[in-house]
Backbone bond lengths (Angstrom), bond angles and torsions (degrees), N, CA, C in turn:
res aa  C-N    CA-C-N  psi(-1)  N-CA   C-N-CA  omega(-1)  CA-C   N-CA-C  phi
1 X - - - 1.437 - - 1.527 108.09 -
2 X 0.948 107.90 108.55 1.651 122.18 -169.95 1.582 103.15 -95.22
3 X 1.126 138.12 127.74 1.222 140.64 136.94 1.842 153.20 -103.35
4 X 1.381 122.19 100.46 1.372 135.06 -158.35 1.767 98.95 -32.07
5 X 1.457 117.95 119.93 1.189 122.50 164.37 1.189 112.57 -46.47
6 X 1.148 157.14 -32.92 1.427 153.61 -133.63 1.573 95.09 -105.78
7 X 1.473 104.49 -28.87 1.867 108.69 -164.80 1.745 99.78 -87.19
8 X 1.288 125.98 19.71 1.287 120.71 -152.59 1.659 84.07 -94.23
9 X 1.215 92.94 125.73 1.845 90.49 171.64 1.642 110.47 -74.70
10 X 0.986 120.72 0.88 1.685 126.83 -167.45 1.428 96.56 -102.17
11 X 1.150 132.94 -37.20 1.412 144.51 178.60 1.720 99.52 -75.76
12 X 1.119 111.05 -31.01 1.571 100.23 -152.07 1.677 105.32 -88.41
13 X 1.423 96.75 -45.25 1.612 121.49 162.13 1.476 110.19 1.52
14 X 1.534 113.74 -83.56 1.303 126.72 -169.02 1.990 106.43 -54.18
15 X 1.601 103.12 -33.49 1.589 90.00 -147.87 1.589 78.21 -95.76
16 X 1.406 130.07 -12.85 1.615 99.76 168.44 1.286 136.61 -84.43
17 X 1.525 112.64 11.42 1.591 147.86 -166.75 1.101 94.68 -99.95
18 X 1.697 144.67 -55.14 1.005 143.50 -179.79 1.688 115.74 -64.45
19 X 1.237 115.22 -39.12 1.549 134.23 170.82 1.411 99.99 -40.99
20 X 1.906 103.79 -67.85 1.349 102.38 -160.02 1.517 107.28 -47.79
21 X 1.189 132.92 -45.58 1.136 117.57 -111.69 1.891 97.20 -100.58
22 X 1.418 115.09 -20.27 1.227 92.52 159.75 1.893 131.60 -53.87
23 X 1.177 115.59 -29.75 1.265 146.04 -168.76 1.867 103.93 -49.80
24 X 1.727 86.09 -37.53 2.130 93.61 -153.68 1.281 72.89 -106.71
25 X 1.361 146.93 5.05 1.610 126.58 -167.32 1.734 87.17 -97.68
26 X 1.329 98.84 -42.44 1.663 100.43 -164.05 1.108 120.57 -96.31
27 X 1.505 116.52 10.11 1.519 128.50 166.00 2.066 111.23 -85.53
28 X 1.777 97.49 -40.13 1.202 102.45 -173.23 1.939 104.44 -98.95
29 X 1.472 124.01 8.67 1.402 122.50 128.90 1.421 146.83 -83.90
30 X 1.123 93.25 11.97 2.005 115.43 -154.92 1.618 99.89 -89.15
31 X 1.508 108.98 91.37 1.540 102.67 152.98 1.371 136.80 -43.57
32 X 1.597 118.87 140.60 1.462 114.02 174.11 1.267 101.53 -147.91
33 X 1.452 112.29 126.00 1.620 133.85 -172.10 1.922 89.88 -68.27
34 X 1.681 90.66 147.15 1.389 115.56 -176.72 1.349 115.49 -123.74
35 X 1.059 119.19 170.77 1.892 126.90 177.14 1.377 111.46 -158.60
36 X 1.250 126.59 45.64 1.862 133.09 -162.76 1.513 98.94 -132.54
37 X 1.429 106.04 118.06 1.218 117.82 158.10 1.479 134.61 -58.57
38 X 1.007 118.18 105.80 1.781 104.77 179.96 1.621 111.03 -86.09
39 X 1.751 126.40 -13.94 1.113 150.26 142.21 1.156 127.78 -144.23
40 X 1.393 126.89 116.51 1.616 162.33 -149.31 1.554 99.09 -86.23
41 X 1.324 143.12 68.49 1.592 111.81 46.07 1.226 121.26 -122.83
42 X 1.480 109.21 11.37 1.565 118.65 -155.40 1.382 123.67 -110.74
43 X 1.654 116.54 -14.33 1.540 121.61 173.18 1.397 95.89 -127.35
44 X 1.417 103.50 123.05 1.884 99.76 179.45 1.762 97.01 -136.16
45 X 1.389 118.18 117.37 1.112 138.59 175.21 1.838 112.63 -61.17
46 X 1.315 111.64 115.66 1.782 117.33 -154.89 1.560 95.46 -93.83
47 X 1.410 99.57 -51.77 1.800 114.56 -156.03 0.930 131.92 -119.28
48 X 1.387 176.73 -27.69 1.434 145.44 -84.51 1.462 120.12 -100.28
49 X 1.806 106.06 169.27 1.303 84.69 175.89 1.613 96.26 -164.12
50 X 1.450 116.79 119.98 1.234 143.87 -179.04 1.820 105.43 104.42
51 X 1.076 103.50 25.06 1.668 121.52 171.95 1.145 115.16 -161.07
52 X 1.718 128.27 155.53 1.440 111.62 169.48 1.521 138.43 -100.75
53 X 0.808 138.01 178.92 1.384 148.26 -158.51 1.500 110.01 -46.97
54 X 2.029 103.49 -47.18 1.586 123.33 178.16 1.800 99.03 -56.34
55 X 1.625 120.43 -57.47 1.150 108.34 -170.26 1.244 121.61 -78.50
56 X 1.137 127.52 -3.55 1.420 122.94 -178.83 1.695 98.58 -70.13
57 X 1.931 105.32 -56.72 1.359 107.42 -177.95 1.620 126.37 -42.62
58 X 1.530 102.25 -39.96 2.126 101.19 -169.44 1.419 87.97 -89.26
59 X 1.710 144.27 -21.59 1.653 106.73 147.32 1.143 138.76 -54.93
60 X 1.928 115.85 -31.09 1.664 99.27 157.35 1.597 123.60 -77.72
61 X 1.264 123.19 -7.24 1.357 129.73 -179.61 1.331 105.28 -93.31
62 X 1.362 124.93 13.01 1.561 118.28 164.64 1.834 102.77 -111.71
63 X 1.514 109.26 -9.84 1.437 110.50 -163.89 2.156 97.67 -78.40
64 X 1.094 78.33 145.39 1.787 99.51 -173.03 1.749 105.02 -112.58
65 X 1.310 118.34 -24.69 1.644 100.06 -170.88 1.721 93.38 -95.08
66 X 1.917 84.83 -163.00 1.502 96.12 173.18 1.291 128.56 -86.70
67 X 1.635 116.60 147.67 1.589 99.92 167.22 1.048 125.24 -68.89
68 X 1.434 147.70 129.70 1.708 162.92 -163.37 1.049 96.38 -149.86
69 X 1.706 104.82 176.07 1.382 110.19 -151.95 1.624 107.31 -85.14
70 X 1.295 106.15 -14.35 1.216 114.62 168.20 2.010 127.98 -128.67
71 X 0.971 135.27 133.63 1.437 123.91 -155.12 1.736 95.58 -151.44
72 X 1.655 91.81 149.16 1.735 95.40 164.95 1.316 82.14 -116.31
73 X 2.071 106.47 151.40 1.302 100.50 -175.78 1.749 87.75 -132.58
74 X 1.273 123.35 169.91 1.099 118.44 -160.37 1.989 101.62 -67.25
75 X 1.399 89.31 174.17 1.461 92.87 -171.29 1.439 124.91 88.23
76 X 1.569 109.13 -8.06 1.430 109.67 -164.72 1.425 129.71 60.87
77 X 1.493 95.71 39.67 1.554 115.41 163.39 1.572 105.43 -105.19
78 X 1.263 104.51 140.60 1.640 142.31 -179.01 1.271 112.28 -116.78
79 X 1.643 93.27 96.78 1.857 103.20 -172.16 1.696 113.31 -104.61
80 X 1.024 104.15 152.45 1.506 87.86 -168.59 2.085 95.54 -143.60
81 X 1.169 101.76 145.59 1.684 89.29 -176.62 1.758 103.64 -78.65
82 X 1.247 103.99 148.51 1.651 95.22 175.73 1.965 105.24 -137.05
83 X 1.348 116.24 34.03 1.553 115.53 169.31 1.851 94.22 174.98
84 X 1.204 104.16 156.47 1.551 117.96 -168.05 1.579 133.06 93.17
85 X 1.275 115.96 -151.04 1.000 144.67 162.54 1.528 138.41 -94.78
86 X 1.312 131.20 -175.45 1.207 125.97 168.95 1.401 106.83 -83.95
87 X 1.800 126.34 -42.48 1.121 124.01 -179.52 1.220 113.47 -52.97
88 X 1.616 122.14 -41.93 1.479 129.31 -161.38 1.350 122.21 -159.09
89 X 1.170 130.14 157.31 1.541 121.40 165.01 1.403 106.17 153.92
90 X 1.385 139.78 -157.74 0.827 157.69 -170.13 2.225 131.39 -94.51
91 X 1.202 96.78 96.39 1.777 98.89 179.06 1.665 127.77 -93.35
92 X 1.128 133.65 132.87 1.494 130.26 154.33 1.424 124.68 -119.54
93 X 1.369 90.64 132.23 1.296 96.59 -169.74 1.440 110.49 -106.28
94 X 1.297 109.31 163.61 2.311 102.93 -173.09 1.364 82.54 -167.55
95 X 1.571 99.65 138.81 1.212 157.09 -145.01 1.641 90.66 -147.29
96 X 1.614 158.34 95.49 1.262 135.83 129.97 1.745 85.01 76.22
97 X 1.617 99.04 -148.33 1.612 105.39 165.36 1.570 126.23 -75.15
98 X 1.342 117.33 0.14 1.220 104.80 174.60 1.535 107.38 -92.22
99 X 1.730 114.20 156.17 1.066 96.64 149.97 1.753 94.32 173.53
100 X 1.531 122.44 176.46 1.609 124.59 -143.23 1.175 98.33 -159.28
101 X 1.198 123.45 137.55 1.339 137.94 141.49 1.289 126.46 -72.85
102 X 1.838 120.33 156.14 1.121 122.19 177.58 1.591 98.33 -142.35
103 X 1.643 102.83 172.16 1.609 108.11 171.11 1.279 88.55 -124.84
104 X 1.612 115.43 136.83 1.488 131.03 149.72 1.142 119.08 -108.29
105 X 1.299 116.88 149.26 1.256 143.25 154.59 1.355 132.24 -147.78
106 X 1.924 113.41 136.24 1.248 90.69 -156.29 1.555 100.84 -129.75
């Protein structure tokens, strides 16, 4: 009873571990454009990426202070403005690998 080295699940083990793993790296870096208000008309959630669109929004819909140019927002996101003004413009926030954009205007 002969069996093809290549079919050896003990052999194969390691090299389909290596396969995976680009796969889960670039699923949990993978931007996806947004359109969800977390407040109607003035905080509108653009981006996220290693979370989705819903959670980015109920972290700004749990946030209580003001937007400034710099903010901790709940969750232990560190938002920082990166285009505009004081009235308005553009925020990202990061969490580790997560993290989302928003548009303000105020």
């Amino acid at each position: 009873m002969s069996h093809h080295p290549l079919l050896n699940a003990a052999r194969l083990a390691p090299i389909l571990a290596v396969l995976a793993l680009p796969a889960t790296a670039d699923a949990a870096s993978r931007v996806v454009s947004c359109h969800t208000y977390a407040d109607e008309p003035n905080l509108l959630i653009s981006s996220a990426r290693g979370m989705s669109c819903s959670a980015a929004r109920d972290v700004m819909k749990r946030y209580r202070g003001d937007i400034s140019r710099t903010f901790k927002a709940p969750s232990g996101f560190a938002c920082r403005q990166v285009s505009g003004v004081a009235e308005g413009g553009q925020w990202r926030c990061t969490r580790g690998a997560r993290a989302f954009r928003f548009e303000f205007k105020d």
